[in-house]
C-alpha positions, 0 to 999 in steps of 0.5 A: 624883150618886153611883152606887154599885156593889151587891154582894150577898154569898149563901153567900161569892159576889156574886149578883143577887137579882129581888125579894129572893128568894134562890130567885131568885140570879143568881151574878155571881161566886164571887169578891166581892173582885175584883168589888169591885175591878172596880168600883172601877177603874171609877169607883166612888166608894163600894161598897155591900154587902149580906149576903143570908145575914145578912139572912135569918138576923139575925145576920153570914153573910159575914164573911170575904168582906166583910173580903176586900173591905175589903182590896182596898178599902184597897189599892187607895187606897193604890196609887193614891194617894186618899183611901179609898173608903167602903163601906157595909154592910147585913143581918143587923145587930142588935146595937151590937157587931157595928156596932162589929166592922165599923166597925173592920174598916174599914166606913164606913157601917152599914146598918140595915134591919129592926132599925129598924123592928121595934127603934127603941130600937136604932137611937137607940142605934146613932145615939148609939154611932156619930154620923155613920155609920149609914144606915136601909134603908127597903124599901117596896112602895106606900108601906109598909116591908117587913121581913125581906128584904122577906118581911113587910109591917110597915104603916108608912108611909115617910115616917112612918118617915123623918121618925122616924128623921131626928130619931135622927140617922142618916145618910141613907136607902137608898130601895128600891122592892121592886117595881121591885128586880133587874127593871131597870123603871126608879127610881120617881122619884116616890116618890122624890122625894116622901121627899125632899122630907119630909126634910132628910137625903140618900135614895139611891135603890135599885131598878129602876135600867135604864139611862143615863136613869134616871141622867139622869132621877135627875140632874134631881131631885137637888136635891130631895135625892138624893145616890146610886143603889145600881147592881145587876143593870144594870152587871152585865148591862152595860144600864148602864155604870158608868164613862160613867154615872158622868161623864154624872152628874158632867157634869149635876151639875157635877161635885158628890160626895157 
């Protein structure tokens, strides 16, 4: 079970939002760079960022702060000698050239979230340009996906849209329960689970994360085909840390990685 430190990128500052609202940002750093090296020097294993200005505006916002975090990223590997720590990167993504940009840059997984449900043509397309490094963002509230940083509600069901973009060829599915995001109420591990269990590829799990329980509780259903959990407001505000939760996952886990 992976546990993978969130940074959320608004207006070049890592910031916490409660339920998507960017009237609702809590300022965690003005410097995302040496955010994300804390992260790493805890432990982490994978970074997750999140462009909240491009997720708004449909188009890259952050770009300089993403590519200072890239920097320490590359850094750190190579001062410590390990195999570089993947990053994985969502909001604002439409278009191939920009996957392509960020790719380049250093990113190792794209993720696309509103682009594919209102544009599935561009996520095949994205699936085929780029085999290997593209993760679909599904954001749901009772079993529907949101859109446009959850500020619309498209009707689909989930797992309709899972099982559909499964076949494209992506990568793996980011599971969030909008409901439960930044209000730290804990993973809705049922439904969860119950999209893992409609697919074959890996869900990692993102929203409500609380405290060492959820990892246990998250931990006990891994098999079912959740690989990851996206660590926000909880290792921020220290109701989790990330070091001890990360080894009590290994230590129940027996050590897997994703």
């Amino acid at each position: 079970m992976l546990l993978i430190p969130a940074i959320d990128l608004k207006d070049g500052h890592c910031v916490r939002l409660k339920q998507g609202d960017m009237d609702l940002a809590t300022v965690f750093s003005e410097d995302p760079a040496e955010m994300a090296l804390h992260w790493l020097k805890k432990g982490a294993r994978r970074l997750h960022l999140v462009d909240l200005n491009g997720a708004f505006a449909g188009k890259p916002k952050n770009e300089s702060a993403i590519k200072s975090i890239l920097q320490v990223v590359q850094e750190y590997a190579q001062d410590n000698d390990i195999e570089e720590i993947p990053v994985q990167l969502g909001g604002g993504i439409r278009d191939l050239d920009t996957i392509e940009r960020y790719l380049d840059d250093g990113i190792s997984y794209i993720i696309v979230g509103t682009a594919a449900v209102k544009n599935p043509g561009f996520l095949h397309d994205a699936c085929g340009a780029f085999p290997g490094s593209i993760i679909v963002g599904l954001d749901a509230k009772d079993g529907k996906v949101a859109t446009d940083g959850w500020s619309k509600m498209s009707g689909h069901e989930v797992i309709d849209l899972a099982r559909k973009f499964e076949g494209y060829g992506v990568e793996s599915i980011i599971y969030t329960d909008i409901g439960r995001d930044g209000m730290m109420g804990g993973v809705n591990i049922e439904a969860t689970v119950r999209l893992a269990q409609a697919v074959k590829i890996p869900i990692i799990a993102s929203g409500g994360l609380h405290n060492l329980a959820d990892v246990e509780a998250l931990c006990a259903v891994q098999d079912e085909g959740i690989e990851g959990v996206i660590c926000g407001r909880s290792i921020y505000e220290g109701t989790l840390d990330l070091e001890s939760a990360q080894a009590r996952a290994d230590e129940l886990t027996e050590g897997e990685q994703a």
